[in-house]
C-alpha positions in Angstrom: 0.0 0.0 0.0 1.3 3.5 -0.9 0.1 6.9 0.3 0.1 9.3 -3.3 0.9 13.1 -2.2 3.4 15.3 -2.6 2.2 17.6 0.0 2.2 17.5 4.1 -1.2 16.7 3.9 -2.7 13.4 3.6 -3.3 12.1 -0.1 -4.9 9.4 -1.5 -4.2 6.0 -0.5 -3.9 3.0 -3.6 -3.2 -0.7 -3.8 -0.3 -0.7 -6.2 0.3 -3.9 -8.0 -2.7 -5.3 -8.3 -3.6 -5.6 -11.8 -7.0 -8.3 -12.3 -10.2 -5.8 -11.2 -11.6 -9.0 -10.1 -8.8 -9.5 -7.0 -10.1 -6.3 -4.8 -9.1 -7.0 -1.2 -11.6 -7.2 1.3 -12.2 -3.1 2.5 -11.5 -1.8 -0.9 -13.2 -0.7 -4.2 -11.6 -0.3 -7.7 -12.0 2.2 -10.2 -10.4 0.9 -13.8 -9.9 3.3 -16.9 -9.9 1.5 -19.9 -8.3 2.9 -23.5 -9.5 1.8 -26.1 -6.9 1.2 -29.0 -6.8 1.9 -32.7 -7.2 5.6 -32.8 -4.8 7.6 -34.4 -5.0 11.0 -32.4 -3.0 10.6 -29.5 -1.4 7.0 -30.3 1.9 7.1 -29.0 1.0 9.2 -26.2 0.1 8.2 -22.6 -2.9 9.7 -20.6 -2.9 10.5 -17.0 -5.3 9.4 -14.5 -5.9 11.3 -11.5 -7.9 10.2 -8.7 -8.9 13.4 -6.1 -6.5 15.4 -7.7 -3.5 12.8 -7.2 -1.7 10.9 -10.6 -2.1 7.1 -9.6 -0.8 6.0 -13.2 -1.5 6.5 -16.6 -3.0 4.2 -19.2 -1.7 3.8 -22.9 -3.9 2.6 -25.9 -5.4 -0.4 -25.7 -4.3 -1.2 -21.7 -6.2 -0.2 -19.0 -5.6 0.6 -15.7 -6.9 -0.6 -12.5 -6.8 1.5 -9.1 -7.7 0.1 -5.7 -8.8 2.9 -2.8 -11.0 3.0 -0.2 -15.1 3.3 -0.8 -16.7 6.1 -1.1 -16.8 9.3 -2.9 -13.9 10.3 -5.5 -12.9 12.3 -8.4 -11.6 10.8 -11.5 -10.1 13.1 -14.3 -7.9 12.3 -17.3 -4.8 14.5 -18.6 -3.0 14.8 -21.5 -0.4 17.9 -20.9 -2.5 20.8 -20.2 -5.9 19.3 -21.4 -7.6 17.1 -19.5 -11.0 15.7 -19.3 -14.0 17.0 -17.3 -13.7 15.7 -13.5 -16.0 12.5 -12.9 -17.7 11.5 -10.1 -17.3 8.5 -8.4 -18.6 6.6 -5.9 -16.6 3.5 -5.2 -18.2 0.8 -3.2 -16.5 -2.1 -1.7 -16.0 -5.2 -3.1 -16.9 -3.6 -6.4 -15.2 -1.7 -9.2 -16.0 1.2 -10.9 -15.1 1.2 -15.1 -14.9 4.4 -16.9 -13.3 4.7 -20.6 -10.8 7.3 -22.2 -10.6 8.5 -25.1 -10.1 11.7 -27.4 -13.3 13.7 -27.2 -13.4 14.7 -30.8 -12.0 13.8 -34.0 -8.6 14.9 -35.7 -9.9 17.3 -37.4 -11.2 19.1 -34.5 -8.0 19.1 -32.7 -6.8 21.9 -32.9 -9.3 24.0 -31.7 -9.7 21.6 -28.5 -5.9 22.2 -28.0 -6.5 25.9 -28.2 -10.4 26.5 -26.7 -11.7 23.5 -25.1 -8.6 22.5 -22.4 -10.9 20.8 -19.8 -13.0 18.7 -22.7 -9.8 17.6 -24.7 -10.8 14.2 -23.4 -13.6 12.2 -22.4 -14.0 10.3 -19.4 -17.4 8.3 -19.4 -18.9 5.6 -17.1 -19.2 2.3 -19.1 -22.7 -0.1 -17.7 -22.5 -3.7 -16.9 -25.7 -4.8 -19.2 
């Protein structure tokens, strides 16, 4: 177990290591990110995932990432240099994990105005539904 801050203050405590969302430890949730790949924009880049304002890892195309913490409320965001996604709500319950996907929020012909304009919507970090 690790403690994420880089401040005197408390920061958000994650499992590290644990990659198979199916393995959460008894008193924890999950929260996984997937990428999907095969997109050009963005390809051989890296995104950031922040959980309450912490990085906890990033996730390249076609991976996913898996985050233990403790239940209860969060905020998830993505970042990609200085443009990020929209910050997501999230509210992780034990024993159970959370899946959100990330992705470019528009196509590559619309990226250079969401470089320029749109900073906090570069990216889009939805919820995905078990059926």
């Amino acid at each position: 177990m690790s403690t994420i801050s880089g401040r005197d203050e408390p920061g958000v405590i994650v499992l590290v290591g644990v990659r198979n969302p199916r393995l959460i430890p008894q008193g924890w949730a999950a929260v996984v990110v997937h990428r999907p790949g095969g997109r050009y924009r963005d390809s051989l880049r890296s995104y950031e995932v922040h959980l309450d304002g912490f990085l906890v890892g990033v996730v390249r195309p076609g991976r996913h990432l898996v985050v233990h913490t403790a239940p209860g409320p969060h905020r998830l965001q993505g970042r990609i240099d200085w443009c990020s996604s929209p910050v997501v709500a999230v509210n992780a319950e034990e024993g159970r994990s959370a899946h959100f996907t990330m992705e470019p929020n528009r196509g590559f012909g619309e990226l250079v105005a969401a470089i320029l304009w749109s900073h906090s919507t570069y990216l889009r970090l939805a919820p995905v539904f078990a059926p």
